[in-house]
mmCIF file of the N, C-alpha and C atoms, coordinates in Angstrom:
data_MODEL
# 
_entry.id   MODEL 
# 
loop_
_atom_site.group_PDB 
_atom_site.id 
_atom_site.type_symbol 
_atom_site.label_atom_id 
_atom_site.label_alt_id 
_atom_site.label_comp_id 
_atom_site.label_asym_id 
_atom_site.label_entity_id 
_atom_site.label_seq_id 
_atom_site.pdbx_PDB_ins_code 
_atom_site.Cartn_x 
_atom_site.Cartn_y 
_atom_site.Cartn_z 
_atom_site.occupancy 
_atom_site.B_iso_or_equiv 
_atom_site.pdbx_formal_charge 
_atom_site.auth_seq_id 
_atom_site.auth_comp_id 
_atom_site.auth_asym_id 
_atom_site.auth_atom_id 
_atom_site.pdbx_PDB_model_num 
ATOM 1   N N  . UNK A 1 1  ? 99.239  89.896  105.013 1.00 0.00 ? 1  UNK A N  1 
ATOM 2   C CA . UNK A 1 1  ? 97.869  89.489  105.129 1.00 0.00 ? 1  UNK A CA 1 
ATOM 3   C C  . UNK A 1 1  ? 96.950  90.534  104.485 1.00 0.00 ? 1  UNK A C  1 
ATOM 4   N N  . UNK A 1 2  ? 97.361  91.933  104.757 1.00 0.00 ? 2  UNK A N  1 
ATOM 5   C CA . UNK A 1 2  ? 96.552  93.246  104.427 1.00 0.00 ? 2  UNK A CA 1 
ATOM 6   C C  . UNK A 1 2  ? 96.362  93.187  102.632 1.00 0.00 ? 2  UNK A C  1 
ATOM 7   N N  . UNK A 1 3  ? 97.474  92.703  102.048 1.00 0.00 ? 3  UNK A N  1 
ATOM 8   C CA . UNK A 1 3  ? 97.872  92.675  100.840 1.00 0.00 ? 3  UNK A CA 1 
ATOM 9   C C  . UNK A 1 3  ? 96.892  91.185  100.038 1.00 0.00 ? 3  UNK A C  1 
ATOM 10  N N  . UNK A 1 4  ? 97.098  90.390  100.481 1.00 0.00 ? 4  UNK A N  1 
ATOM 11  C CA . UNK A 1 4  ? 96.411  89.394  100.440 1.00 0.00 ? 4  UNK A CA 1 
ATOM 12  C C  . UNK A 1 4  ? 94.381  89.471  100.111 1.00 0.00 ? 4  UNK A C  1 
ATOM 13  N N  . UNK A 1 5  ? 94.219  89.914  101.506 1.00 0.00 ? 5  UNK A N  1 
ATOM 14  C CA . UNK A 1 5  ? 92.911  90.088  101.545 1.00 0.00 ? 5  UNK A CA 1 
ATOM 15  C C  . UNK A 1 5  ? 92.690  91.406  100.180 1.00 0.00 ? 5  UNK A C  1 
ATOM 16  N N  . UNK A 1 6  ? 93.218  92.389  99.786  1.00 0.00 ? 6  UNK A N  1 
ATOM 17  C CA . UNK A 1 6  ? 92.950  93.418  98.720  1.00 0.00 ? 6  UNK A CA 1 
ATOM 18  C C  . UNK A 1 6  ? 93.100  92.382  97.420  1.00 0.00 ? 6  UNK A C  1 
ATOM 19  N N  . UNK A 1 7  ? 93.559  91.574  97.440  1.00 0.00 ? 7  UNK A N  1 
ATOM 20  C CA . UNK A 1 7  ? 94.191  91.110  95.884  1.00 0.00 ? 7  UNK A CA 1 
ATOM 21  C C  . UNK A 1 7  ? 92.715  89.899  95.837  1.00 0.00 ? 7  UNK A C  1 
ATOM 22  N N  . UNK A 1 8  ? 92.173  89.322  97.032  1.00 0.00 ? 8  UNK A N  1 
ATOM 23  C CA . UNK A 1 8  ? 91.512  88.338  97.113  1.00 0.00 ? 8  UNK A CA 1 
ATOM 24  C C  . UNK A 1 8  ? 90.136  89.148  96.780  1.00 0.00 ? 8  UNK A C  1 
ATOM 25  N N  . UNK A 1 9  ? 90.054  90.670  96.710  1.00 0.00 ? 9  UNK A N  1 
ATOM 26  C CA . UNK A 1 9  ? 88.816  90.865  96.453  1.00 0.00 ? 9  UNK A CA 1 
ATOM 27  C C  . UNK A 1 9  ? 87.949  91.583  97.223  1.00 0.00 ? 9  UNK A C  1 
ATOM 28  N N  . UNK A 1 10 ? 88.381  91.661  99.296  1.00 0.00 ? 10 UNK A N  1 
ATOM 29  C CA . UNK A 1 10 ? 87.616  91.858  99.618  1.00 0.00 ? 10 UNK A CA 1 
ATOM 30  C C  . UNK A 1 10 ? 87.095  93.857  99.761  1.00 0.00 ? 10 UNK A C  1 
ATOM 31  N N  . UNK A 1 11 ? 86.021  93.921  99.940  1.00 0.00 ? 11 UNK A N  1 
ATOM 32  C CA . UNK A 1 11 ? 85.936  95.322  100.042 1.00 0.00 ? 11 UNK A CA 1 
ATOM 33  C C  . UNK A 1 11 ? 86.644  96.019  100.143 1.00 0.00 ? 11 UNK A C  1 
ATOM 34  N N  . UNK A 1 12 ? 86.719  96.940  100.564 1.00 0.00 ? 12 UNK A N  1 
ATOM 35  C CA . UNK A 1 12 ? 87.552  98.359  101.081 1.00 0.00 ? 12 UNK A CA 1 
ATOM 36  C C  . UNK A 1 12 ? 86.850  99.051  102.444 1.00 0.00 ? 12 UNK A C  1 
ATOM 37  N N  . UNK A 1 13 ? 85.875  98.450  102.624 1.00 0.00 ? 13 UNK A N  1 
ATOM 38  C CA . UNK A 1 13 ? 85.090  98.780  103.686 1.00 0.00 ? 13 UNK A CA 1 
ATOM 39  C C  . UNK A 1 13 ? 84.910  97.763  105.077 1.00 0.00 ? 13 UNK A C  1 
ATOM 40  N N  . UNK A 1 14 ? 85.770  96.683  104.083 1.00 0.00 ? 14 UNK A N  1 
ATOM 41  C CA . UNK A 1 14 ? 85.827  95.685  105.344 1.00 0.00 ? 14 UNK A CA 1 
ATOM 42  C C  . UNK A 1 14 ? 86.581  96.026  106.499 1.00 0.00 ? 14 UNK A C  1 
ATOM 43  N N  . UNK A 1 15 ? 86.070  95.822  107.846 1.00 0.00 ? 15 UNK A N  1 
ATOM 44  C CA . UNK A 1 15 ? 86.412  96.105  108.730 1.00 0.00 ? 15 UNK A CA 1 
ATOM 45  C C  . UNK A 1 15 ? 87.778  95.339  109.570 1.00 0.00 ? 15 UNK A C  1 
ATOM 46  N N  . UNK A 1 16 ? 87.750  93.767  108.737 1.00 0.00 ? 16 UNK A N  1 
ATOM 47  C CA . UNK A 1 16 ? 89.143  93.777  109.214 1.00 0.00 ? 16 UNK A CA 1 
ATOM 48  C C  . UNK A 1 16 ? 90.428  94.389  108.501 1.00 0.00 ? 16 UNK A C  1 
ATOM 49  N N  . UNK A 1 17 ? 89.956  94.289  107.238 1.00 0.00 ? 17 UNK A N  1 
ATOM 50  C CA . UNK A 1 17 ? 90.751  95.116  106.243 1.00 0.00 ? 17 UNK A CA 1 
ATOM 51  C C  . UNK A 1 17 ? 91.175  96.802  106.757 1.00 0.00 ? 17 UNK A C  1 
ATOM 52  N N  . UNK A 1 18 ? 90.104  96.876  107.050 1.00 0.00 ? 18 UNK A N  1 
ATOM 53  C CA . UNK A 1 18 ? 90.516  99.059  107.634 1.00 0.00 ? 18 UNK A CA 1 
ATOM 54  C C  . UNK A 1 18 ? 90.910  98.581  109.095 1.00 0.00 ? 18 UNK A C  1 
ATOM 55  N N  . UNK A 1 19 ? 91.159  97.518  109.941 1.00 0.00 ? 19 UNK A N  1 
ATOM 56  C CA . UNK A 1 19 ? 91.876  97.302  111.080 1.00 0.00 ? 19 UNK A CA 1 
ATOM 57  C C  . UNK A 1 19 ? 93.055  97.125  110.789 1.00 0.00 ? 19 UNK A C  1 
ATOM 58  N N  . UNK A 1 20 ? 93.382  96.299  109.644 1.00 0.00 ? 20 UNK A N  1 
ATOM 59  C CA . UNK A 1 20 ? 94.706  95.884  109.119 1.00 0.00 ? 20 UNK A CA 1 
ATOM 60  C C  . UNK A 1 20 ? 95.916  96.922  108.745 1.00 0.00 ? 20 UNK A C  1 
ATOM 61  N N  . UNK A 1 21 ? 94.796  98.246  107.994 1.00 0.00 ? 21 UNK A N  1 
ATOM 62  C CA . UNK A 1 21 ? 95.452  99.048  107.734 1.00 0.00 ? 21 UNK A CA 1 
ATOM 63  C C  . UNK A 1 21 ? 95.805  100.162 108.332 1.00 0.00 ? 21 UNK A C  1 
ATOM 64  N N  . UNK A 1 22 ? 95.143  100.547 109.188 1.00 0.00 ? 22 UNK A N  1 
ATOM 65  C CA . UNK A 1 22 ? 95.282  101.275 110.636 1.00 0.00 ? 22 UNK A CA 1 
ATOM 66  C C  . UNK A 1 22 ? 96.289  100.420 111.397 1.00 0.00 ? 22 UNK A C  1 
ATOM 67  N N  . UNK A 1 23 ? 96.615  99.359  111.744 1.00 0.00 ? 23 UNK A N  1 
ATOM 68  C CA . UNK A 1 23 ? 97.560  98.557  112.018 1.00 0.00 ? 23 UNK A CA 1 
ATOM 69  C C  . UNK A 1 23 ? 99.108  98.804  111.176 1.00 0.00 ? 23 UNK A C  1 
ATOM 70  N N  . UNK A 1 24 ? 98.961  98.748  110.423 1.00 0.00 ? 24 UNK A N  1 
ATOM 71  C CA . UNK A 1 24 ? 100.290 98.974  109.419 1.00 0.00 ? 24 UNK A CA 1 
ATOM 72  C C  . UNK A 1 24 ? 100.892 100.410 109.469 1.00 0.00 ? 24 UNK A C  1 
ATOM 73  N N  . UNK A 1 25 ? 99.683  101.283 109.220 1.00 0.00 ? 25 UNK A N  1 
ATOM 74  C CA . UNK A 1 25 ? 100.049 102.514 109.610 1.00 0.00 ? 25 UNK A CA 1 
ATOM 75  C C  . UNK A 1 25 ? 100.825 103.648 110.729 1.00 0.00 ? 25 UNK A C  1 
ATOM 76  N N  . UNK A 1 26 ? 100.229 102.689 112.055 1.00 0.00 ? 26 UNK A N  1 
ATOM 77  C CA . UNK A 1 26 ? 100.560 103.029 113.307 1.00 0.00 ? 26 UNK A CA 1 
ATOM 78  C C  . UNK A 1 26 ? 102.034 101.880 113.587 1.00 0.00 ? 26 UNK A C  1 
ATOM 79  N N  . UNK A 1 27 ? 102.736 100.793 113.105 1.00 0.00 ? 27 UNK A N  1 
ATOM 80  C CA . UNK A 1 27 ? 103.634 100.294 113.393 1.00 0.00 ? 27 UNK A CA 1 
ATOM 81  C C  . UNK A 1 27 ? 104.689 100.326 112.475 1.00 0.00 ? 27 UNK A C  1 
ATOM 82  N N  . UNK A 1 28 ? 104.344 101.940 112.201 1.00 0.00 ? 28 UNK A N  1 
ATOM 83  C CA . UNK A 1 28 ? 106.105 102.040 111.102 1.00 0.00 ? 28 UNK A CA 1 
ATOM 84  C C  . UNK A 1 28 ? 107.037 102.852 111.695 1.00 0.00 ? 28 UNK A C  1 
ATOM 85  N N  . UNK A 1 29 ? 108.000 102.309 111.267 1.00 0.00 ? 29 UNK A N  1 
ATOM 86  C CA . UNK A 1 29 ? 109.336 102.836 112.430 1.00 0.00 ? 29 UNK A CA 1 
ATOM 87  C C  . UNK A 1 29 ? 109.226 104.520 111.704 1.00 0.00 ? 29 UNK A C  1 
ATOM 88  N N  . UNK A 1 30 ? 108.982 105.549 112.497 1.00 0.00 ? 30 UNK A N  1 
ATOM 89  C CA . UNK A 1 30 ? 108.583 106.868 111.836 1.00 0.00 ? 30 UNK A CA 1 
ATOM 90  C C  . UNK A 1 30 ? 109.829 107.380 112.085 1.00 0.00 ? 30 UNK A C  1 
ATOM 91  N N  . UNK A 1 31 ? 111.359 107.402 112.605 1.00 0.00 ? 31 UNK A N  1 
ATOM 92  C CA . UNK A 1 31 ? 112.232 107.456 112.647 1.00 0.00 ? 31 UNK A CA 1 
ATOM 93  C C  . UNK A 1 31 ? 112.795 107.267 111.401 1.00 0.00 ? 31 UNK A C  1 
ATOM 94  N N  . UNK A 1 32 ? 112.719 105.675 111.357 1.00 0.00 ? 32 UNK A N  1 
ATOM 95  C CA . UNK A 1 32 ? 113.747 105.303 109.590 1.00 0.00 ? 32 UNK A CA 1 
ATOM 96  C C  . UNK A 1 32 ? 112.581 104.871 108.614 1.00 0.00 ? 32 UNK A C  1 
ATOM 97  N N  . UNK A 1 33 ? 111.756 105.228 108.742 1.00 0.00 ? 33 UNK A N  1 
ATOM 98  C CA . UNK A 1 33 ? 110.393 104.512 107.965 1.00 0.00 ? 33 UNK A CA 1 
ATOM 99  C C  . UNK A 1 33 ? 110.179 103.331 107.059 1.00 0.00 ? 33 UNK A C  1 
ATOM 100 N N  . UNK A 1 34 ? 110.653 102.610 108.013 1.00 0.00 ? 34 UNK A N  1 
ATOM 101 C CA . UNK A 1 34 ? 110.623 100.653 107.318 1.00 0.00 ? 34 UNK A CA 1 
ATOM 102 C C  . UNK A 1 34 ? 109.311 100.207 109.017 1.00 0.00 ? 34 UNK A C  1 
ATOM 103 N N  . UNK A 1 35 ? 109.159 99.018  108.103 1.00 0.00 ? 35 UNK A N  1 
ATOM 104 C CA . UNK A 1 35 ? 108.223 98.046  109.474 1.00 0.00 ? 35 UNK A CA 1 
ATOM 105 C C  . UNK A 1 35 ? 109.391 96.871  109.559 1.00 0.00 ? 35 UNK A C  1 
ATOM 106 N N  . UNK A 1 36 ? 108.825 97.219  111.339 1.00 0.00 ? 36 UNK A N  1 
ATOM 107 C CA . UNK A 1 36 ? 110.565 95.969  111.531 1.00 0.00 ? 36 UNK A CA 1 
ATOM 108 C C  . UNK A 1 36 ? 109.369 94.538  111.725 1.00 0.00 ? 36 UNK A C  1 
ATOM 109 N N  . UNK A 1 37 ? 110.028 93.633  111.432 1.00 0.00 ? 37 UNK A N  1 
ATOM 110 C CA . UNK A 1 37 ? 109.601 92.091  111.187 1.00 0.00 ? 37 UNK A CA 1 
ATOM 111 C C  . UNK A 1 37 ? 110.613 91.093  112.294 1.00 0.00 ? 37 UNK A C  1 
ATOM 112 N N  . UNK A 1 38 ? 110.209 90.042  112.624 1.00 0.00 ? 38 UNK A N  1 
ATOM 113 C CA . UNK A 1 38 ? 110.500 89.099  113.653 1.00 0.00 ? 38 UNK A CA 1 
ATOM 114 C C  . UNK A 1 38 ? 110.576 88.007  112.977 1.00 0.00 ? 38 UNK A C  1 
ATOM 115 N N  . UNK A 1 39 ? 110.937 87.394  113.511 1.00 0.00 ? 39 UNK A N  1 
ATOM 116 C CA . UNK A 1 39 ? 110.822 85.529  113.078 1.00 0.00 ? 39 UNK A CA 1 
ATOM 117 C C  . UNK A 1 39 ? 110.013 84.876  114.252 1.00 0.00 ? 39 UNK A C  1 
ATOM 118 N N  . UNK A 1 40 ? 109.246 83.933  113.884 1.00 0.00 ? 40 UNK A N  1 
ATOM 119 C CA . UNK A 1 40 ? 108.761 83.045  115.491 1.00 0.00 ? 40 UNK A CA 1 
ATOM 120 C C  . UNK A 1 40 ? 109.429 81.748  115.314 1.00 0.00 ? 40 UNK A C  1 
ATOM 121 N N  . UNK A 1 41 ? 109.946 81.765  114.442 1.00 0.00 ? 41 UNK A N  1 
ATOM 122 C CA . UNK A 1 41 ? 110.979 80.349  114.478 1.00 0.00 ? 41 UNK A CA 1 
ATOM 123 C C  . UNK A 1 41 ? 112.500 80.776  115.306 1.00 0.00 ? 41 UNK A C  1 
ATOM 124 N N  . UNK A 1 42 ? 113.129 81.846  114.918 1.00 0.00 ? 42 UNK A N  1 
ATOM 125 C CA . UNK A 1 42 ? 114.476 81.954  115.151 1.00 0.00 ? 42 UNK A CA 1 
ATOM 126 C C  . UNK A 1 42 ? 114.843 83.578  115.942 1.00 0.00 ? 42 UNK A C  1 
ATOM 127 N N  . UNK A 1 43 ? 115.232 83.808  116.708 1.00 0.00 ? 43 UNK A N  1 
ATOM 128 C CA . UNK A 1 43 ? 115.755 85.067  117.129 1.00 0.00 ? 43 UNK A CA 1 
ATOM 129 C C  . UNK A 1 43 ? 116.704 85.853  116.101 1.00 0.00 ? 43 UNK A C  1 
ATOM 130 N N  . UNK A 1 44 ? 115.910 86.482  115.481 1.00 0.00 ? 44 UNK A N  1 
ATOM 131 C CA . UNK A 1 44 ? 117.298 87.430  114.736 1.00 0.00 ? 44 UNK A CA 1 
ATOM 132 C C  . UNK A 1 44 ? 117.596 88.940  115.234 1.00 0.00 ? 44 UNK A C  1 
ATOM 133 N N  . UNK A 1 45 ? 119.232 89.088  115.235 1.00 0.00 ? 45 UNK A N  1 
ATOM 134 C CA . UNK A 1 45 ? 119.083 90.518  115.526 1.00 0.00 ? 45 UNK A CA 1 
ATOM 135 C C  . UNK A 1 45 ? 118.704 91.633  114.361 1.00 0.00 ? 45 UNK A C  1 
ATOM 136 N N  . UNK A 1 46 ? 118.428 92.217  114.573 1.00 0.00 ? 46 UNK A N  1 
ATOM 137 C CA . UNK A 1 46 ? 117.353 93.277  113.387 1.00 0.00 ? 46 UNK A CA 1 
ATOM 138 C C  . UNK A 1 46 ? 119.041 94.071  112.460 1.00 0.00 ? 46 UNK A C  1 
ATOM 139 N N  . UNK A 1 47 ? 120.026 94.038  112.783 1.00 0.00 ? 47 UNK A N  1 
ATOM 140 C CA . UNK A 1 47 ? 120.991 94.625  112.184 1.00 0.00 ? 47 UNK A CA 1 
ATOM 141 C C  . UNK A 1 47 ? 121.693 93.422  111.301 1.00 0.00 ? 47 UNK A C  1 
ATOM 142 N N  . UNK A 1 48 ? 121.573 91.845  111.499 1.00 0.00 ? 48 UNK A N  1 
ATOM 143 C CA . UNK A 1 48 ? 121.800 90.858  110.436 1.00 0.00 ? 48 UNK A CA 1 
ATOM 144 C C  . UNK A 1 48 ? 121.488 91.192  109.002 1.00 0.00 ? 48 UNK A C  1 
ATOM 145 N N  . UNK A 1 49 ? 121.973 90.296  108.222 1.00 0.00 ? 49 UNK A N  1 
ATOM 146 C CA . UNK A 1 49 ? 121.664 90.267  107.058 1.00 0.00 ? 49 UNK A CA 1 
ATOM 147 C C  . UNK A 1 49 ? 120.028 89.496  107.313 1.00 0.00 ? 49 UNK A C  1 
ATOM 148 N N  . UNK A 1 50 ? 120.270 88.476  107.307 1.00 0.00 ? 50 UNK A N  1 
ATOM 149 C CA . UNK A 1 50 ? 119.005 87.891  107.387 1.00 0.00 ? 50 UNK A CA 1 
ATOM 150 C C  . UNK A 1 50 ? 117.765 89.136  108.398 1.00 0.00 ? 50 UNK A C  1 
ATOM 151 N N  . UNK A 1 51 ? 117.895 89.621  109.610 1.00 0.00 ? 51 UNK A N  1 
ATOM 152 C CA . UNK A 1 51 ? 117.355 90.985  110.204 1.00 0.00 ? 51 UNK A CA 1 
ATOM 153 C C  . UNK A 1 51 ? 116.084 91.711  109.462 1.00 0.00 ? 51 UNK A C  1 
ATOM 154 N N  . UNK A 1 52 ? 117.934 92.529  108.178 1.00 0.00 ? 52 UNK A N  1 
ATOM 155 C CA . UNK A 1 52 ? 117.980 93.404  107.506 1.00 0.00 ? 52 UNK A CA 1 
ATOM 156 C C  . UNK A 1 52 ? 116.618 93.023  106.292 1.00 0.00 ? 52 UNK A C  1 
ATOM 157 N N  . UNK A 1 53 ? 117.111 91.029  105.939 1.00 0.00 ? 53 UNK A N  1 
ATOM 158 C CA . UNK A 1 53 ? 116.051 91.630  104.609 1.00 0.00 ? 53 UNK A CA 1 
ATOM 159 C C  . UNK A 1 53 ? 114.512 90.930  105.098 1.00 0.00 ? 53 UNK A C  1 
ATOM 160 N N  . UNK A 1 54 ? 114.370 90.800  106.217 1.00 0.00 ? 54 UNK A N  1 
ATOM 161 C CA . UNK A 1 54 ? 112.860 90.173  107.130 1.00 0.00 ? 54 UNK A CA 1 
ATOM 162 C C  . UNK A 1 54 ? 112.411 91.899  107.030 1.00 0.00 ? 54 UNK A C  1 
ATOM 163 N N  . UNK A 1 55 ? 112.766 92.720  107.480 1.00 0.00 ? 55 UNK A N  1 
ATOM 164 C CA . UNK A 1 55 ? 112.266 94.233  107.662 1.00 0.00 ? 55 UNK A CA 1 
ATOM 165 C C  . UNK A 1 55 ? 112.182 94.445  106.235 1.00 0.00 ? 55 UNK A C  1 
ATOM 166 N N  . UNK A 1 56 ? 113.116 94.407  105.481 1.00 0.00 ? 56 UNK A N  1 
ATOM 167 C CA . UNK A 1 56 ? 112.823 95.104  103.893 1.00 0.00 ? 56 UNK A CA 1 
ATOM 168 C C  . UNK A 1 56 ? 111.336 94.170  103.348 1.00 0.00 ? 56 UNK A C  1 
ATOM 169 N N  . UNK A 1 57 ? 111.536 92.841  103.487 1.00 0.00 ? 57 UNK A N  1 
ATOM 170 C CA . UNK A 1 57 ? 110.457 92.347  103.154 1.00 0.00 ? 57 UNK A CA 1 
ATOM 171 C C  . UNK A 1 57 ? 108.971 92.848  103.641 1.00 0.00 ? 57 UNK A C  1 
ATOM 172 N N  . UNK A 1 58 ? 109.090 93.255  105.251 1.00 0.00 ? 58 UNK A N  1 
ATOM 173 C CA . UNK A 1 58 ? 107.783 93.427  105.693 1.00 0.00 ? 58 UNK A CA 1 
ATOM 174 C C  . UNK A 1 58 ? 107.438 95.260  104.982 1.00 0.00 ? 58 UNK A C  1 
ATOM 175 N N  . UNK A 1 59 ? 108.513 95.800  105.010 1.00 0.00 ? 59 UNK A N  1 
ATOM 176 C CA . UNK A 1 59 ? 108.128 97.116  104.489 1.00 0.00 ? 59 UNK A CA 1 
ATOM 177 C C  . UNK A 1 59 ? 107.452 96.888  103.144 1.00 0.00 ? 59 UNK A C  1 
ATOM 178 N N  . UNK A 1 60 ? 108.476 96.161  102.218 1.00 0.00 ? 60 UNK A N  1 
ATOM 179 C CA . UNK A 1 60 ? 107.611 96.064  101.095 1.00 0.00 ? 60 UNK A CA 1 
ATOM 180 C C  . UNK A 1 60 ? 106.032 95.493  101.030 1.00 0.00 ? 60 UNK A C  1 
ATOM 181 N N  . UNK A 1 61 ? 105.747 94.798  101.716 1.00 0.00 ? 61 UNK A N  1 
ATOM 182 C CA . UNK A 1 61 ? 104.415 94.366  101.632 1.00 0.00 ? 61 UNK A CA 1 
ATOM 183 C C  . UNK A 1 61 ? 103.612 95.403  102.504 1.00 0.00 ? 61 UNK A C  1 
ATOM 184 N N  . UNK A 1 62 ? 104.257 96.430  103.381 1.00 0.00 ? 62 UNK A N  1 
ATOM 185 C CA . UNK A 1 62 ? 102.829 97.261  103.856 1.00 0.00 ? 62 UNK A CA 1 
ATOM 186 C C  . UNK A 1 62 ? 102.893 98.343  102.660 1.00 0.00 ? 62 UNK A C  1 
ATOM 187 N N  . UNK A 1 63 ? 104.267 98.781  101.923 1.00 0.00 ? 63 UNK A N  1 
ATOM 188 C CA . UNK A 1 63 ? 104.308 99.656  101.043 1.00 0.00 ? 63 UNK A CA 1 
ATOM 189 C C  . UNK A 1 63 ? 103.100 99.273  100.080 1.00 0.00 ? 63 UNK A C  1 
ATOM 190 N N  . UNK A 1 64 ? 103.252 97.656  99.554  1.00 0.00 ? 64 UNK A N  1 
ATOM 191 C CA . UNK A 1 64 ? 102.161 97.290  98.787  1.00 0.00 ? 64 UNK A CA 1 
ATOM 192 C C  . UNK A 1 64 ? 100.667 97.680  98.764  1.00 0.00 ? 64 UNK A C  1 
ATOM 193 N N  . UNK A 1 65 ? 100.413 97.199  100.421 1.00 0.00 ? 65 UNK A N  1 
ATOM 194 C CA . UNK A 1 65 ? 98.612  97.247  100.916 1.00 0.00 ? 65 UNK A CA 1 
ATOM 195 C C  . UNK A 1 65 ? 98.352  98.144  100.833 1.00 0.00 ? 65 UNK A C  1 
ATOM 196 N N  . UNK A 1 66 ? 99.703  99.423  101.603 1.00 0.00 ? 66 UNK A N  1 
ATOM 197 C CA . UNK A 1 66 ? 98.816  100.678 101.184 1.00 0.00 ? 66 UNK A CA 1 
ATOM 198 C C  . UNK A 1 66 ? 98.677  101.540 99.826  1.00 0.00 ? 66 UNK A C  1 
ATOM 199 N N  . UNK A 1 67 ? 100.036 101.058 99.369  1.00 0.00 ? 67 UNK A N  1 
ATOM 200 C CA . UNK A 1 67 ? 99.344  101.689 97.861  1.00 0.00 ? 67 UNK A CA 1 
ATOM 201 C C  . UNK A 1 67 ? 97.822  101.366 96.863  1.00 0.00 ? 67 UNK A C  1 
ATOM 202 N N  . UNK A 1 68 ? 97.752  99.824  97.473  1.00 0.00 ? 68 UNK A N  1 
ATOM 203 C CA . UNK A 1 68 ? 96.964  99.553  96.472  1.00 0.00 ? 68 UNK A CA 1 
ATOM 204 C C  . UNK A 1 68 ? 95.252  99.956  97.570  1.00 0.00 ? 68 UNK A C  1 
ATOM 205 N N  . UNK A 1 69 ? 95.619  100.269 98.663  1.00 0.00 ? 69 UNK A N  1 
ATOM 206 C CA . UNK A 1 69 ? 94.940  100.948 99.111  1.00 0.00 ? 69 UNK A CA 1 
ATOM 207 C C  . UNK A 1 69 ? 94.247  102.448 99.085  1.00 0.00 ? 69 UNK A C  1 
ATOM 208 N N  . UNK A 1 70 ? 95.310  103.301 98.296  1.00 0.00 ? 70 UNK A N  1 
ATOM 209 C CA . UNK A 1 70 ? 95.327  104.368 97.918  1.00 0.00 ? 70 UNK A CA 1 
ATOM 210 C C  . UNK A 1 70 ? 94.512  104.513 96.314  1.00 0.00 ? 70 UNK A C  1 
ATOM 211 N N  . UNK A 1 71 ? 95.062  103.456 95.568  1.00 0.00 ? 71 UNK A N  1 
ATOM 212 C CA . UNK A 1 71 ? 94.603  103.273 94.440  1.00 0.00 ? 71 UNK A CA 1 
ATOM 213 C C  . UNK A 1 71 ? 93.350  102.991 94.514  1.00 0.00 ? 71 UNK A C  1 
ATOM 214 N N  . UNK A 1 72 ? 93.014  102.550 95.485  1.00 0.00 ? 72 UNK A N  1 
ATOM 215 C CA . UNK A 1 72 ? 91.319  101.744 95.334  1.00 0.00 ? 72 UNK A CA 1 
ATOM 216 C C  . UNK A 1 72 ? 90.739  102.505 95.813  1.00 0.00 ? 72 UNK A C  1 
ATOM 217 N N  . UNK A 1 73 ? 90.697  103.812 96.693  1.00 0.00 ? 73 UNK A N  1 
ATOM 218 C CA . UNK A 1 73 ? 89.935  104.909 97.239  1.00 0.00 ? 73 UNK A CA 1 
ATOM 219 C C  . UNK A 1 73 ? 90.395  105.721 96.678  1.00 0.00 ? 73 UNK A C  1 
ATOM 220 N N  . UNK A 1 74 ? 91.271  106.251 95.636  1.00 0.00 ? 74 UNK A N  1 
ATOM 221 C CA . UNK A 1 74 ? 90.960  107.216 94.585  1.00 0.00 ? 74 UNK A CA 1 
ATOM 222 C C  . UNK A 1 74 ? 90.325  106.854 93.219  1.00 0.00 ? 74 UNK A C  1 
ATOM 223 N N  . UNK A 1 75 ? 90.211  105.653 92.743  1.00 0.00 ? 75 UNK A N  1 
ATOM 224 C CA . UNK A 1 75 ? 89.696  104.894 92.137  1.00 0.00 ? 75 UNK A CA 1 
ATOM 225 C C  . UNK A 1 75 ? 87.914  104.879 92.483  1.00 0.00 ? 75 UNK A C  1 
ATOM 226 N N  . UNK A 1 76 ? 87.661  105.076 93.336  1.00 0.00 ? 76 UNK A N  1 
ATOM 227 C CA . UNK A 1 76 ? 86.445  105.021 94.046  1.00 0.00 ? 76 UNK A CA 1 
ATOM 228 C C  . UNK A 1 76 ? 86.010  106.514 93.846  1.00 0.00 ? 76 UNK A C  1 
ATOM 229 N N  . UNK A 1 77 ? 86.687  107.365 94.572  1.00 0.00 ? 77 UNK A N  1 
ATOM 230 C CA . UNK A 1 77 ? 86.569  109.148 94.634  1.00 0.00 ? 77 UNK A CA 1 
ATOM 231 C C  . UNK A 1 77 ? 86.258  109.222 93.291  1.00 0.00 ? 77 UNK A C  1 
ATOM 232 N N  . UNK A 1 78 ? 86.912  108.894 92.133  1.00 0.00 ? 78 UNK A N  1 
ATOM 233 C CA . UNK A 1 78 ? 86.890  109.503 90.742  1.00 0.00 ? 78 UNK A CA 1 
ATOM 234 C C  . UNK A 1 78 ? 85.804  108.888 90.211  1.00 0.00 ? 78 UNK A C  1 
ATOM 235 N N  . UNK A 1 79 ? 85.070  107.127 90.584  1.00 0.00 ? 79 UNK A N  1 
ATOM 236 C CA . UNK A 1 79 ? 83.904  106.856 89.746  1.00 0.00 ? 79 UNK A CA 1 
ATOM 237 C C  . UNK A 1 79 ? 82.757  108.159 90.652  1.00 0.00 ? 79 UNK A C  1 
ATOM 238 N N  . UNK A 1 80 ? 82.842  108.208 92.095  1.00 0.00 ? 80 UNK A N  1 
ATOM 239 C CA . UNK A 1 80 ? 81.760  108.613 92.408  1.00 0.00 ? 80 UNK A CA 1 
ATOM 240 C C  . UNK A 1 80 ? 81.697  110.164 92.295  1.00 0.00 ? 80 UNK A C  1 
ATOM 241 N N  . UNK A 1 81 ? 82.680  110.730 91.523  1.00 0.00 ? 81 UNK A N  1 
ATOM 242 C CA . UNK A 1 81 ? 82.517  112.426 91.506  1.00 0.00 ? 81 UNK A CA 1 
ATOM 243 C C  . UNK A 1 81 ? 82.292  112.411 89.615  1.00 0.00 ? 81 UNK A C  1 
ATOM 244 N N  . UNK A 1 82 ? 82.113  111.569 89.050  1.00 0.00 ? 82 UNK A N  1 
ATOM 245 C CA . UNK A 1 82 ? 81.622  111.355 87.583  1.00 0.00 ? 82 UNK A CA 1 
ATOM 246 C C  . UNK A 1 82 ? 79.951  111.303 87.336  1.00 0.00 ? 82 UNK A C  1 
# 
């Protein structure tokens, strides 16, 4: 969703957007550093294959938000120190 709303345009200042990402931040497994993912259709155990690539998937998409999160507030830092 975090990824979504950045690609759709909206600020960087939006407040559900900086909830989203404070959200992502605080629910990463800081142990093995992936975000574990669920199904609401089906019970999977998190060590399945199917598990395994619901978590790789969700990591990749917070890996996404926040990079392009990173990009867009240094992107920002560098117009406004010009």
């Amino acid at each position: 969703m975090i990824l979504a709303l950045q690609e759709a345009g909206v600020p960087g200042d939006n407040a559900q957007l900086k909830h989203g990402l404070t959200w992502l931040m605080s629910y990463q497994n800081a142990a093995e550093g992936f975000w574990p993912a669920s199904s609401v259709n089906k019970r999977r155990h998190i060590s399945s294959d199917t598990g395994r690539f619901m978590s790789d998937a969700a990591t990749a998409f917070a890996v996404l938000a926040l990079t392009e999160n990173q990009r867009a507030t240094n992107s920002v830092a560098s117009v406004s120190s010009h």
